[in-house]
Every structure is written in C-alpha cells, then in structure tokens.
C-alpha positions in Angstrom: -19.6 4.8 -7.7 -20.6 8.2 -9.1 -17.8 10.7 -9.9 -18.2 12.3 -6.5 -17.1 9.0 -4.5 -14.2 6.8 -5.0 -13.1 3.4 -4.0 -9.3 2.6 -3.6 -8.0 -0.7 -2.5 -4.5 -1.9 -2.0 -3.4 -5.2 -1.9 0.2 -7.0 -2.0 -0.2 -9.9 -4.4 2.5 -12.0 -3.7 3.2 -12.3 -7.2 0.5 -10.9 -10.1 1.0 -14.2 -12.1 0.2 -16.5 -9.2 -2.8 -14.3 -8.2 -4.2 -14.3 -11.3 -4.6 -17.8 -11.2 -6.2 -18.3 -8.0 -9.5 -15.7 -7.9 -7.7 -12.7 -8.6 -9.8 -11.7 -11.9 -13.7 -12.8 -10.7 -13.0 -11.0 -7.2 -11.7 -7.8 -9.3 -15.0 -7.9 -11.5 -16.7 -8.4 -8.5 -15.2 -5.5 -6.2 -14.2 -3.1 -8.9 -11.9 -0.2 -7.0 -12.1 3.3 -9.1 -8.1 3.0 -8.3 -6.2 -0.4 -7.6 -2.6 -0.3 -5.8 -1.0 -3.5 -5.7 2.7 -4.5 -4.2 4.9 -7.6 -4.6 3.8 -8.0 -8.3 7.2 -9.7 -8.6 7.1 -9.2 -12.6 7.6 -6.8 -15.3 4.7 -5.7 -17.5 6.2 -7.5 -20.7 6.3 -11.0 -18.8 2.2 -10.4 -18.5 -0.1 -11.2 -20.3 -3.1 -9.5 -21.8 -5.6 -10.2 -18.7 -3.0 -8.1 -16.6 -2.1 -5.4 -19.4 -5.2 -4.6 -21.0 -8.7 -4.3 -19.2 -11.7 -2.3 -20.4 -12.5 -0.7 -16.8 -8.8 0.1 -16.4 -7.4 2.3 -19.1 -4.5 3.0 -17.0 -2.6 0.2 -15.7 1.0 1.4 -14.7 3.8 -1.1 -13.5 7.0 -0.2 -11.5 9.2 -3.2 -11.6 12.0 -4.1 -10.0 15.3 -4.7 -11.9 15.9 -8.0 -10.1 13.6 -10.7 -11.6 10.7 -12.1 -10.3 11.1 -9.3 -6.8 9.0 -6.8 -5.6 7.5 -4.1 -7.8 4.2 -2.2 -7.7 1.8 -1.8 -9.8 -1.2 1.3 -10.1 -4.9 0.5 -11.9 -6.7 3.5 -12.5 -10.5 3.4 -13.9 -11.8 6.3 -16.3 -13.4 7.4 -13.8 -10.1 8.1 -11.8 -7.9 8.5 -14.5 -5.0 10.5 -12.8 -3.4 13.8 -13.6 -0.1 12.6 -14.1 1.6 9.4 -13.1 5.5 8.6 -12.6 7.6 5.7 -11.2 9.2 7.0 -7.5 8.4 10.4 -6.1 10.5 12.9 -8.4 13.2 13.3 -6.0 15.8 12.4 -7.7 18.1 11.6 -4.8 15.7 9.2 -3.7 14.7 7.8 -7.0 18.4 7.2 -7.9 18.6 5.5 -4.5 15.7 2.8 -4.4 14.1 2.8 -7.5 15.9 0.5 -8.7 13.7 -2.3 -6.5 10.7 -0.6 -8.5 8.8 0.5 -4.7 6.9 3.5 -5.4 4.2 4.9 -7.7 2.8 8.7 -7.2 -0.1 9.7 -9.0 -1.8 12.7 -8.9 -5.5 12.5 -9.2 -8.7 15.1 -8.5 -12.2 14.2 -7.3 -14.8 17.0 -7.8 -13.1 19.6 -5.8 -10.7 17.2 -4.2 -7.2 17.5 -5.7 -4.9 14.7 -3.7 -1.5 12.6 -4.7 -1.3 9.2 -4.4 1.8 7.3 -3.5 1.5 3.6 -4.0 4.4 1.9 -1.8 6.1 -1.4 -0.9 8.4 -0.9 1.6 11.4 -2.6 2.4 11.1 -5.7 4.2 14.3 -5.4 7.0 14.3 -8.7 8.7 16.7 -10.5 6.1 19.8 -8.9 7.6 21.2 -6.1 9.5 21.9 -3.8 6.4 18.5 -4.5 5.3 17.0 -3.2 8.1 19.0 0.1 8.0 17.8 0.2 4.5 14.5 0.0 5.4 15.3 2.7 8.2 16.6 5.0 5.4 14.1 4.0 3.0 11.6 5.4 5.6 13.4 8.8 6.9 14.0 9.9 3.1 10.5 9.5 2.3 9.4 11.3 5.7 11.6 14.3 4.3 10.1 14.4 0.9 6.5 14.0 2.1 7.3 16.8 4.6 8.5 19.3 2.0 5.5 18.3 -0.5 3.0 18.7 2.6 4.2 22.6 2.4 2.4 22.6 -1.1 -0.1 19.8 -1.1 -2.5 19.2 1.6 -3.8 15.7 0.6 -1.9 13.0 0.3 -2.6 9.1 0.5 -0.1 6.7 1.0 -1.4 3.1 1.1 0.9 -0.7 0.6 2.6 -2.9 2.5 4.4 -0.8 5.0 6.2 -4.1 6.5 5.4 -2.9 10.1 3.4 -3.0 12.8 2.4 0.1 14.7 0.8 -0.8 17.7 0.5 -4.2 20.4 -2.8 -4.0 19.0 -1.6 -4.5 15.0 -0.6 -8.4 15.6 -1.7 -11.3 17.5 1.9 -12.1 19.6 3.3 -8.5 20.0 5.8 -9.4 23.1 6.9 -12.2 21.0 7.9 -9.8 18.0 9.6 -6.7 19.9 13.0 -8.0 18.4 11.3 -8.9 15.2 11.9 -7.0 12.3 8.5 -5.5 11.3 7.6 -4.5 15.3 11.1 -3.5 16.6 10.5 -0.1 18.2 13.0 1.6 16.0 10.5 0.8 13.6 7.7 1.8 15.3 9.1 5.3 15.5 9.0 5.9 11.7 5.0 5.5 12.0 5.1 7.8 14.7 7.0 10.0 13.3 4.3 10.3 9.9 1.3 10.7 12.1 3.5 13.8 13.9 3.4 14.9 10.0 -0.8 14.7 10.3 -1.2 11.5 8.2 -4.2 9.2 10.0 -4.6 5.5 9.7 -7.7 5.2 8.1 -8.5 1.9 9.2 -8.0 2.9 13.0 -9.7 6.4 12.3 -13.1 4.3 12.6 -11.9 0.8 14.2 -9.6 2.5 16.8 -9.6 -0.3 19.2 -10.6 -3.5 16.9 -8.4 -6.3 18.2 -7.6 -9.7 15.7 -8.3 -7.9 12.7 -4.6 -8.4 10.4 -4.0 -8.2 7.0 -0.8 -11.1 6.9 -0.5 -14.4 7.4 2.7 -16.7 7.4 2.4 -19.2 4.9 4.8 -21.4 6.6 2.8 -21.9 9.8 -0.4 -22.4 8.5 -1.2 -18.9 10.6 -4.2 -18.0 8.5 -6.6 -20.5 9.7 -5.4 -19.4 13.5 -5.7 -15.8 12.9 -2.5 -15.4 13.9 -1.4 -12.5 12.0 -0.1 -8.9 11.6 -1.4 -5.5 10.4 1.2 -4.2 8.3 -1.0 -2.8 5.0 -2.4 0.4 5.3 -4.3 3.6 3.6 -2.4 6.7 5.6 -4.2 10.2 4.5 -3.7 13.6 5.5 -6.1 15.3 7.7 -7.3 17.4 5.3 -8.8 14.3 4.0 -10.5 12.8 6.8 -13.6 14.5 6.5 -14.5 13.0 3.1 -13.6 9.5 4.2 -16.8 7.1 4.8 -15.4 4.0 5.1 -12.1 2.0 5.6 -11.9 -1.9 5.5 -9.7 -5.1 5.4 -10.8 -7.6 3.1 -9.6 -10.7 5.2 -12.3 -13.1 3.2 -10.2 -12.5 0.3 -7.9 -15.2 -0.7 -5.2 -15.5 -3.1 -2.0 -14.0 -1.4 -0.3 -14.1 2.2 -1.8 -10.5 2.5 -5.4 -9.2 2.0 -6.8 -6.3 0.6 -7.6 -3.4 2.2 -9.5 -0.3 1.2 -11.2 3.0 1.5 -13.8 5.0 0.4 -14.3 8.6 0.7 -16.3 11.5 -1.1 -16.2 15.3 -2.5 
C-alpha cells in the first residue's frame, strides 16, 4: 500500500505464543496490515521471543500486558509506513487508567495519513459472563470509555476503535440470538452501550458496506466444535467516526484464517 492507503487488521489471538505456532507468522507475511491490533496476547513482552519483539516490517511493536499472568493484554504493530505520532498504554485519563489498566485493555495511538490525522484505540473489553460483578465491570468499563471518547470527539474528529468488544449488537451479529438474550455478550443492557457509541457517530465498518449479511461471525466456541457449524458470534469490530467514512474502501472478516477462537478482521481506507 502506498502512503496514501492503509490497511489495519485486528485480531484477538487467544494467546501470541500459541498463535505463533500455528500459521500466525506465514499468514502475517502473507497479509501484511500497515497497523496490526491484536487482543488476548495473554503474555508480557519479555516472555516473547524475538519473532514477536523484533520484525523488519514492524519497527513499532507495543505490548500492554496485563498484571495477572498469562490473561488478556493487547498488543499494537505499526509498519514504517504507519509509524504513529505518539503511543501510550490506556487512554490518558487517569481515572480510567488507574481503574482498568491494570488488566493491560487499551492501546491509543495517534497516527496521520496524508491529510488524515485520526487516533487509534486498540481494545479488549471485558468479558462479563464469568459473574455478576464482572458484568457490571464490563458495564462500567464501557460508560467510562463512552465519556472519554465523548470529550475527545469535542477536539478530534477521527477516531477508530477496533478489538474484541465481547458483544453482539444485533439478532443479526450471531447464529442463535433468542437463545443468547440472557447471555452475557447479547444481554440488552449490553446492547445499549453499542447503541449508545453509534448515538456518538461512530459506524461499524463492517455493516457500513455488508449492512444485512447474515452468517458471517468472527467467534467460535472451542468447546462445541461451533466452527465447522458456523455457529458463531460477531463480537470484533473496526468502529470509526463519520468523519472517516468517506475514505473507507473496504471492511472484511477473515473467517479462512485459522489459529484462534476469533478471526481477523480488517479495513482499509484512503486520504
């Protein structure tokens, strides 16, 4: 890609180490994103080793880990090419970072194509089906990032927030919705928070050109073999401003790829 166009993809690993064994490196030659987001890398950078840490096409590779060992964590791969502005662990609010940085969930970058200056927020949100209080810090999770974004929106027009969002918006985004309306991940509480970022002007990319795509999901459970049933859910997104819809020119979900519970998905848009 020319330095007018950029490719992002995002893709929750399950695990860097166990995806690095299992295609992770050929498909990355193969697809090579100007900018990389990756959740669940479940390790911290010095546990890695130098195929994960050091890569020609990446001279920025940025890891957010999580205290806890071997949980959640993201990590940001930026080529020269997209080699941001500035880069920081969790979103400079310091009530929020104090709060949930600690499980290592966000990256923001700040990053400029040709005329195009736009932040970056590389997220794994809480998963809140493990217990009650998990889910109401997911909720929180969610509301304290709407706040921030909506402040920073006053000042910043473009924005992208892409990862594993650990919901499903619509009956549309998995395969047994009135199954799942007391599941955590499609409860209508939920639900709302997604609403209540599109009231904010952020646009699923994906749906901006597939609006009515049915089967298409980005997870599988492992434990039911769900993959080879397509029997999924669409929980991993790219959301962008609307400022920013008119350089998009392409959004996909890379279902072929293997490697993880989740596949990529990813964007591409223009100056």
């Amino acid at each position: 890609m020319t330095k007018q166009s950029m490719k992002l993809v995002s893709w929750n690993v399950n695990g860097i180490r166990a995806v690095s064994k299992k295609g992770f490196h050929q498909w990355l030659d193969s697809e090579q994103p100007d900018i990389l987001c990756m959740q669940e890398t479940k390790a911290k950078s010095d546990q890695l080793d130098l195929s994960l840490t050091e890569r020609e096409h990446y001279p920025v590779m940025d890891y957010n880990s999580a205290q806890r060992p071997g949980y959640s964590g993201v990590a940001t791969w930026c080529s020269a090419t997209a080699k941001p502005l500035s880069i920081r662990h969790g979103t400079g609010d310091n009530d929020f970072d104090n709060k949930y940085d600690i499980e290592g969930r966000v990256i923001q970058s700040h990053h400029r194509l040709g005329a195009i200056d736009f932040v970056l927020y590389n997220i794994y949100f809480p998963n809140g089906g493990a217990s009650d209080e998990r889910l109401r810090f997911k909720l929180e999770f969610y509301d304290d990032l709407l706040e921030i974004l909506r402040e920073q929106l006053k000042t910043q027009p473009n924005i992208i927030i892409t990862g594993d969002f650990n919901t499903a918006h619509h009956e549309i985004d998995l395969a047994r919705p009135k199954e799942n309306l007391e599941t955590s991940g499609f409860m209508p509480i939920e639900r709302e928070r997604l609403d209540s970022l599109e009231a904010l002007g952020f646009r699923d990319a994906y749906r901006h050109f597939n609006p009515d795509l049915k089967d298409k999901y980005t997870w599988w459970s492992f434990r039911t073999a769900a993959r080879a049933r397509n029997v999924g859910w669409r929980i991993d997104y790219f959301y962008l401003t609307e400022s920013l819809l008119p350089h998009l020119v392409a959004a996909e979900q890379l279902d072929q790829v293997e490697g993880s519970d989740h596949c990529p998905v990813s964007i591409a848009f223009k100056a």
